[in-house]
N, C-alpha and C positions, 0 to 999 in steps of 0.2 A: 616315693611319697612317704611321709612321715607324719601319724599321727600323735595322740596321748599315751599310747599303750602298744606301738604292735608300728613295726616298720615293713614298708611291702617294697619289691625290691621284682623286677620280672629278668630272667635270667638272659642267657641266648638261647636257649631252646625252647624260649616260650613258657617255661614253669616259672610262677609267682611263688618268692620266696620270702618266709615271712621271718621276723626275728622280734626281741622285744626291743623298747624303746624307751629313753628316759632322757627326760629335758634336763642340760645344765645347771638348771635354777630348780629342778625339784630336792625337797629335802625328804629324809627319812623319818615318813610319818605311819611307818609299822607302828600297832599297839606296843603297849609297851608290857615285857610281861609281869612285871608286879601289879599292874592293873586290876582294879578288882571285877574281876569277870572268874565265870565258874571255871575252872581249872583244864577240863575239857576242852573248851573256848581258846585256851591259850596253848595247848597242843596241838590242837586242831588249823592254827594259822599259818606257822610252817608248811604242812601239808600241803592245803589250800594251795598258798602261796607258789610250793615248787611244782605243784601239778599245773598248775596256770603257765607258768615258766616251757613246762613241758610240752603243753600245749601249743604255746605260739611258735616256740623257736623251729625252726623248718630241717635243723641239723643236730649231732647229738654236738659235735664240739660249739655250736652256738647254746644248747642249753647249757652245756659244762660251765661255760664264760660265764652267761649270767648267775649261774648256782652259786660261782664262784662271792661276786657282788651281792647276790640276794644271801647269800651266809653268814655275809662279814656282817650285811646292814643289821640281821636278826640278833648278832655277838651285840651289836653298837643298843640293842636294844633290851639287852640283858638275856637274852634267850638261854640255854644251857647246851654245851657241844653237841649232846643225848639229844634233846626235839628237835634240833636244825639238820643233824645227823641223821633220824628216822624219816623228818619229812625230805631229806635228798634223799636218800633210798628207795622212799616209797615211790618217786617220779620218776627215780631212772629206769626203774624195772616196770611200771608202766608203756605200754605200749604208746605211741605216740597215736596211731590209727583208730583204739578204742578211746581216747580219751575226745575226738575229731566227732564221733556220731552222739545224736543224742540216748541221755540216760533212759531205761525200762523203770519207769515208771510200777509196774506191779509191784516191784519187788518192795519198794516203800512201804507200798499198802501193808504189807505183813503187819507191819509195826501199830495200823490203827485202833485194830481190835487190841493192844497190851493196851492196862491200866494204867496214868500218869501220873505223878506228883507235880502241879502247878506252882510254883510260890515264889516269888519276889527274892532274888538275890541277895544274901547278904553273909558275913563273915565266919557265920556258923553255918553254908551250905556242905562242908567236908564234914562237918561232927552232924549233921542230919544223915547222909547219905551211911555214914557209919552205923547211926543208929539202925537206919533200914535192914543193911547188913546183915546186924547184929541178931535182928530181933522179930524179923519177916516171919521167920520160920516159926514162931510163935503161935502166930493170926492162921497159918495151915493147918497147924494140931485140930481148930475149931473144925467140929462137924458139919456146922450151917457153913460158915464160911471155904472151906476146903473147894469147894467146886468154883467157887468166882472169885477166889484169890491163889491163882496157881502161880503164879511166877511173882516177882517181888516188882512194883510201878516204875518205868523208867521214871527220872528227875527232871522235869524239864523248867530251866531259870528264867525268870521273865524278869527285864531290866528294869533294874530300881534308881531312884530319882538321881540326877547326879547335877552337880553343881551348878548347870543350865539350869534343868529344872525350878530349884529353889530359888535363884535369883532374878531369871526373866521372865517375866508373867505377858501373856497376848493383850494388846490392848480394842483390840475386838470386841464388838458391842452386839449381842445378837439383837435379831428385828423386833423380838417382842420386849426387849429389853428397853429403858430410856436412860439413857449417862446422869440424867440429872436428878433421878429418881433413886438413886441406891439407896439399897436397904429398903427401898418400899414396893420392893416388886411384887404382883399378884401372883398367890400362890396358885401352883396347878402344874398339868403339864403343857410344854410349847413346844409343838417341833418346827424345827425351821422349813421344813417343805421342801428341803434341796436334797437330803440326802436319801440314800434306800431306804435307810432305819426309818425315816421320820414317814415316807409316802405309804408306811406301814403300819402307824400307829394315831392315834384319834386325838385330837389337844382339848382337853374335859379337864375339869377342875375338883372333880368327883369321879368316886367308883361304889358300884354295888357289890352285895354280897350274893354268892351264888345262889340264893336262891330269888334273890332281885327283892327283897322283904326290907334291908337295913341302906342306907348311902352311908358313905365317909365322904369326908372334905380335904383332900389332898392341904396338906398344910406347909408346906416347902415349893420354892420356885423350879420346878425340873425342867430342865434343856435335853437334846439327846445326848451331849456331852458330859453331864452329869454324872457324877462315880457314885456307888452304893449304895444303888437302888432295888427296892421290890416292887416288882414287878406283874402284871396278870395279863395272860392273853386269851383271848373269847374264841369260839367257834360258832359256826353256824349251828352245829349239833348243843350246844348251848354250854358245853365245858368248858371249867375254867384250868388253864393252867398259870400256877404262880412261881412265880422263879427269883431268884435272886442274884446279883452279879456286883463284885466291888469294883470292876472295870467301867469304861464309858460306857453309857448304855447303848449308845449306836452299834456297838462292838459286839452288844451281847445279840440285839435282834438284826444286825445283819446275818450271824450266825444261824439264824431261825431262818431265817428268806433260804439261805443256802442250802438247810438241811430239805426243807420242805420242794425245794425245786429237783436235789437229786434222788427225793424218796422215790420217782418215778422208773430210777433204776434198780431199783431194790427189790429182788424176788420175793423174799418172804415179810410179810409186815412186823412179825417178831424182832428181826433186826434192827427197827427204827425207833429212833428217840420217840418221847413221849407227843410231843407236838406236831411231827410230821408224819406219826402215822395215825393221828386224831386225822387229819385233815387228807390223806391219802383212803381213809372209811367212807368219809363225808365229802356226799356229792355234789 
């Protein structure tokens, strides 16, 4: 039997034997690595790639073969001898049987308590990380800061617009929306009612001030699609918390659903963000 990715093959002794697969007509649509993705990103794919390799093939002279193929394709892609050369090494000295169970999970978690740097991809990401480098060690010297800036934030890139983006726009109309009405749309907020985010948030055209003493008049049409917004969310206990986010907004308060559902796991309330352990107090 011969799929998309992985050919199965049952022996004479009843062992199913698996190898990789590749159709006649596929072409070689590896990244390419002058690509603009963060440098990492493009080390990181070889890897990837011969561990996968590693994975399916059921023999080591079957994964040699394809190593063989999958090395040329990465040359055909500009790769350098040095990445295609570390990512085969790193598969062949992999075990095949640990690469077959799944990953431990804990050990990721290490990572969530470090600090991050979030920020939008672009062609000075190697002269920022430098600067970090450079100049972390700065921010430690600080006596207030010394204790909550111990290590320096890993860099984490988040994809920035690419040529799809700019040129293909959704012609999708939301419900509260009318096509014939643009530009006169009623200010306020509108959730569309389908998604988490929205079954979470209130459609009002106004907000109070915390002490419930002043209104405002929401002056912009907000969708939960909507980028950079501020934001406020209520408690029973009557606080407000105010947030901010340049992302979709749906994005930022599913993020809240998620926190507030696994605060229940959480031994000590000190560990939880400020919204989910409002609401892990309040009965």
């Amino acid at each position: 039997m011969e799929g998309p990715d992985i050919t199965l093959r049952v022996q004479e002794n009843g062992e199913i034997y698996t190898d990789m697969y590749r159709k006649e007509t596929s072409v070689n649509a590896l990244l390419h690595s002058s690509s603009s993705h963060p440098p990492s990103t493009i080390r990181a794919i070889p890897i990837g790639q011969f561990l996968r390799a590693r994975r399916i093939c059921a023999s080591d002279s079957s994964f040699e073969r394809q190593a063989v193929d999958l090395g040329e394709r990465f040359r055909q892609r500009g790769y350098s001898r040095r990445t295609v050369k570390r990512g085969y090494l790193r598969a062949k000295h992999t075990r095949r049987n640990d690469l077959l169970v799944e990953r431990d999970k804990t050990k990721a978690m290490a990572w969530e308590n470090q600090p991050r740097f979030i920020s939008t991809f672009n062609h000075r990401w190697e002269e920022m990380r430098r600067i970090f480098d450079k100049h972390w060690s700065v921010l430690t010297t600080d006596l207030m800061l010394r204790d909550c800036l111990s290590t320096r934030p890993l860099m984490t890139a988040r994809r920035s617009n690419n040529i799809k983006d700019l040129l293909v726009h959704s012609h999708y109309v939301a419900k509260t929306q009318d096509p014939f009405k643009a530009g006169k749309q009623k200010s306020g907020f509108f959730p569309c009612g389908d998604c988490l985010a929205c079954r979470n948030m209130v459609r009002s055209s106004t907000f109070t001030s915390s002490d419930g003493t002043r209104e405002f008049k929401i002056k912009e049409h907000i969708t939960c699609s909507t980028t950079f917004v501020v934001y406020y969310a209520t408690c029973t206990c009557k606080l407000i918390y105010i947030g901010l986010t340049s992302r979709e907004l749906r994005v930022r308060v599913r993020e809240h659903v998620r926190d507030i559902k696994a605060a229940k796991e959480v031994e000590f309330l000190e560990d939880l963000k400020p919204i989910p352990e409002t609401f892990s107090e309040t009965p």
